[in-house]
C-alpha positions in Angstrom: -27.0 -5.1 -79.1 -25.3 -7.8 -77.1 -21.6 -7.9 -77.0 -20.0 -11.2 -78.9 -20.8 -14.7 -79.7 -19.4 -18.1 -80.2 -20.6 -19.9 -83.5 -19.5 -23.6 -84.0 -19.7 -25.5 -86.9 -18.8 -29.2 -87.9 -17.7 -30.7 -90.7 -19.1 -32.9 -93.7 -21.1 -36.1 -92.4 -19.6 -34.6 -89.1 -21.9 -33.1 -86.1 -21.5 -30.7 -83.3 -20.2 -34.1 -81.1 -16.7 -32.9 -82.0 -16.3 -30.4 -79.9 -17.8 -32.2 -77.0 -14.0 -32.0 -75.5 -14.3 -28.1 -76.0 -17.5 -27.5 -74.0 -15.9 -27.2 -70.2 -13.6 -24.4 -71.5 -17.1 -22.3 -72.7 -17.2 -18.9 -71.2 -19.8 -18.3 -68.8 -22.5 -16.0 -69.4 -21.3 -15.5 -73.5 -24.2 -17.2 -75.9 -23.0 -19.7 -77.7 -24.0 -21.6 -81.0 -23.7 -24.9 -82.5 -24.8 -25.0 -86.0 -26.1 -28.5 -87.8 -25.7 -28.1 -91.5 -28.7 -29.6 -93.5 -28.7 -33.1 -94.3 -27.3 -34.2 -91.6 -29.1 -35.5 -88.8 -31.4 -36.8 -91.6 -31.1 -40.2 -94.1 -28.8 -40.2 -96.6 -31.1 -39.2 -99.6 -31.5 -36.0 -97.6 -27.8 -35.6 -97.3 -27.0 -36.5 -100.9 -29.4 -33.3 -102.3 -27.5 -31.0 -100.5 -23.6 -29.5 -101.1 -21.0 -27.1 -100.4 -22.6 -23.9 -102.1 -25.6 -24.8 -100.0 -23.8 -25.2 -96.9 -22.2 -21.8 -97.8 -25.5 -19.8 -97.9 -26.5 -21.1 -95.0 -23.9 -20.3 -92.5 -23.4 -16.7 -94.4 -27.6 -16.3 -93.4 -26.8 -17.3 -89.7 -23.8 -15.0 -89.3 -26.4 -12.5 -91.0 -28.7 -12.9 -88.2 -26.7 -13.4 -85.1 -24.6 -10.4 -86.0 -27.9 -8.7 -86.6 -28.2 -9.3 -82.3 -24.4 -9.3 -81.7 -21.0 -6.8 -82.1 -19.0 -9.6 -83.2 -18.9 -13.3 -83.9 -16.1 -15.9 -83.0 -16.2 -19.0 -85.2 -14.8 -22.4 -84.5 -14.6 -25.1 -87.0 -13.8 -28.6 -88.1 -12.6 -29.8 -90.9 -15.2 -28.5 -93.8 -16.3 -26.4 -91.2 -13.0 -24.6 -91.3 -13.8 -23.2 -94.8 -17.2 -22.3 -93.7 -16.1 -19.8 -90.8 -13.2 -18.6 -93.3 -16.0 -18.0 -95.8 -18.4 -16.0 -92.8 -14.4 -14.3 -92.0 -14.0 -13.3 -96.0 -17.5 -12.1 -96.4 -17.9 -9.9 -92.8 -14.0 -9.5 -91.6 -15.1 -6.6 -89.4 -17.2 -8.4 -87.2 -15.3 -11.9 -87.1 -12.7 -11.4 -83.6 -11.6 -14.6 -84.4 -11.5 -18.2 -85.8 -10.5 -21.6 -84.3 -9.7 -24.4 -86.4 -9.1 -27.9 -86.4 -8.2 -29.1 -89.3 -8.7 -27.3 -92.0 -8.9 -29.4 -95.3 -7.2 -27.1 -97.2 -5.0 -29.9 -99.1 -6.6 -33.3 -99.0 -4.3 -36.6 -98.2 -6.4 -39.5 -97.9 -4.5 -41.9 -96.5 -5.3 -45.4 -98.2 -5.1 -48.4 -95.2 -7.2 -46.6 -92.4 -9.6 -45.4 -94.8 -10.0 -48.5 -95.8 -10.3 -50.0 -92.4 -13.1 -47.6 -91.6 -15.1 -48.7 -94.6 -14.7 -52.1 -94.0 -15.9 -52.1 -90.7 -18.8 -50.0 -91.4 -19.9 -52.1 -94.3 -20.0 -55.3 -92.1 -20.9 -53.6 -89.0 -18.1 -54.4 -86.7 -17.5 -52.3 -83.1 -14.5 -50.5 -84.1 -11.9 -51.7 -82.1 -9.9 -48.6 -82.2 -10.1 -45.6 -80.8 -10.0 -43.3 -83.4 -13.0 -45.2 -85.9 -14.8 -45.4 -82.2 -14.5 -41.3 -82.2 -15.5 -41.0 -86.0 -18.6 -42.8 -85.2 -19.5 -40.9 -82.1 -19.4 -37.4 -83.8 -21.0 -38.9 -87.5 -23.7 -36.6 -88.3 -25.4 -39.3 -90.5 -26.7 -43.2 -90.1 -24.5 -45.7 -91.1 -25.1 -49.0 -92.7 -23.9 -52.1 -93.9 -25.5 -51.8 -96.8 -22.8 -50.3 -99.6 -25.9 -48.5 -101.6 -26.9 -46.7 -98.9 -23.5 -44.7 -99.2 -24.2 -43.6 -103.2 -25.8 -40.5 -102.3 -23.4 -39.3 -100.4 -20.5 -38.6 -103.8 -22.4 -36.2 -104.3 -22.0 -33.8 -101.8 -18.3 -34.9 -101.5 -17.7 -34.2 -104.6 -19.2 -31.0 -104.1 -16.4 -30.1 -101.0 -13.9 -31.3 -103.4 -14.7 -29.1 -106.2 -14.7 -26.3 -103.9 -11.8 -26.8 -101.7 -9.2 -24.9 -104.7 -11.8 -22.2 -104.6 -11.9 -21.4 -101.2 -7.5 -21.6 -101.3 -7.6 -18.5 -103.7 -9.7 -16.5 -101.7 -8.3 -16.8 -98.2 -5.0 -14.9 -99.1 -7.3 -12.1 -98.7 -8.2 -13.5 -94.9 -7.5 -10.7 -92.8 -8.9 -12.3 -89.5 -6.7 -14.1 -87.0 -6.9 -17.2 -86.4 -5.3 -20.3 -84.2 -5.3 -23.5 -86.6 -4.5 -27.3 -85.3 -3.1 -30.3 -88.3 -3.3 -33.1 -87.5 -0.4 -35.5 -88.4 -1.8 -38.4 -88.8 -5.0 -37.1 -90.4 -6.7 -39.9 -92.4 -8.3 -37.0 -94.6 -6.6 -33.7 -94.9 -2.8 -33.8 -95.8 -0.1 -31.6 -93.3 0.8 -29.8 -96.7 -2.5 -28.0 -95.8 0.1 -25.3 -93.9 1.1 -24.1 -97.0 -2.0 -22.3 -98.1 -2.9 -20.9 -94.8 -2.7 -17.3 -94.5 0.1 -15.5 -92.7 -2.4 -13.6 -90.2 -2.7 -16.3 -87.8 -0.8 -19.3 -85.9 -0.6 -23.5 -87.0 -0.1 -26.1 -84.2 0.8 -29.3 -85.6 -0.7 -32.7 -83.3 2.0 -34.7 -84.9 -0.1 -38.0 -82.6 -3.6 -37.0 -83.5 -5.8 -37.7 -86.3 -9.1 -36.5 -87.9 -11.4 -37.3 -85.0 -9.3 -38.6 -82.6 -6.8 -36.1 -80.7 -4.2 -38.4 -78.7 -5.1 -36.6 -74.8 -2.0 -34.8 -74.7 -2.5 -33.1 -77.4 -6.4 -32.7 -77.2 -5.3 -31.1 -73.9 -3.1 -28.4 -76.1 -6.1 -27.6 -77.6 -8.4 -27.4 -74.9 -5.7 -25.2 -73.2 -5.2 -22.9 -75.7 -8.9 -22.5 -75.9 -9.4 -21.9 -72.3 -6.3 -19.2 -72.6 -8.3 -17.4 -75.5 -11.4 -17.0 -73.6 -9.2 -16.1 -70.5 -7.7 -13.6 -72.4 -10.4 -11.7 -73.7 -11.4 -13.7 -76.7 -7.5 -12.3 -77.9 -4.0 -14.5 -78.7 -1.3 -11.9 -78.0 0.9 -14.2 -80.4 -0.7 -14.2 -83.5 
């Protein structure tokens, strides 16, 4: 049985493109996986059958099967995929060494103007002239359109993460890996309150300049950093 792996998994309408910034800081000869949850990748029918409970069984089958090959498993998420690797953490905590988040949606905070912004200019097909729509676009895991109808199917699965988001707070209180989690401060989606319901068995960094997508480079270079200093340091943060 090999040693440990690295599972990644992105977040809803998301796709693995948002850790693109993580992939130089990859340790060398450790497998590593990037999981595409189903329905995206795919038209938005396809997307709107599917849902959080779904999404659950799935990535609890491939922790099943990778830690059928592997000692232990390190999970790094995005947003909905935060929950996911806390779920895979709840459900095997032996095996999890760690999990590395970026922003968790633990508490939701839409804020109104740039969500807005980003519809409008999706619905009339405009480049986005700002960086951080130009970053949601790169790492959307489904096609867009300027057709509004086309979007319908997607309330349901939305609604799903939504429904489930309270769920998931009451059980991590019994989270008993570590983790290292990044909020983002000006995150169009998840509110900074999130802090609150994290557990006490691992460390927040707040990105007071970064958003959902979009991590101002200063700050996507704290992450990358800290990154890089877990995998020097044996897949271990002395601190938390």
């Amino acid at each position: 049985m090999k040693e440990i792996c690295f599972l990644f998994i992105h977040g809803i309408a998301g796709s693995p493109r948002v850790f693109d910034f993580l992939k130089t800081s990859l340790p060398s000869g450790v497998d590593v996986f990037f999981h595409v949850l189903s329905g995206h990748g795919e038209d938005s029918r396809s997307f709107g059958r599917k849902g959080y409970p779904l999404w659950r069984k799935e990535v609890l089958r491939r922790a099943d099967i990778l830690l059928s090959e592997y000692r232990r498993i390190v999970l790094v998420g995005h947003s909905m995929g935060c929950l996911l690797s806390m779920e895979i953490a709840l459900s095997c905590p032996d095996r999890v060494s760690y999990l590395f988040l970026l922003c968790p949606p633990l508490k939701i905070g839409v804020r109104p103007v740039p969500m807005l912004s980003s519809m409008a200019r999706v619905l009339f097909a405009r480049p986005p002239r700002d960086e951080a729509m130009a970053a949601s676009w790169r790492c959307s895991g489904l096609p867009l359109s300027r057709n509004p109808f086309s979007y319908i199917p997607w309330a349901r699965p939305f609604c799903s993460l939504l429904w489930n988001i309270p769920k998931v707070r009451k059980r991590i209180g019994n989270l008993s890996v570590p983790y290292l989690a990044f909020l983002a401060g000006k995150d169009e989606l998840v509110s900074i309150k999130a802090i609150r319901h994290l557990p006490p068995v691992g460390k927040t960094v707040l990105l007071p300049e970064s958003g959902h997508y979009l991590f101002s480079p200063e700050e996507e270079k704290t992450i990358r950093m800290a990154f890089s200093d877990f995998v020097s340091n044996g897949y271990h943060f002395p601190a938390c």
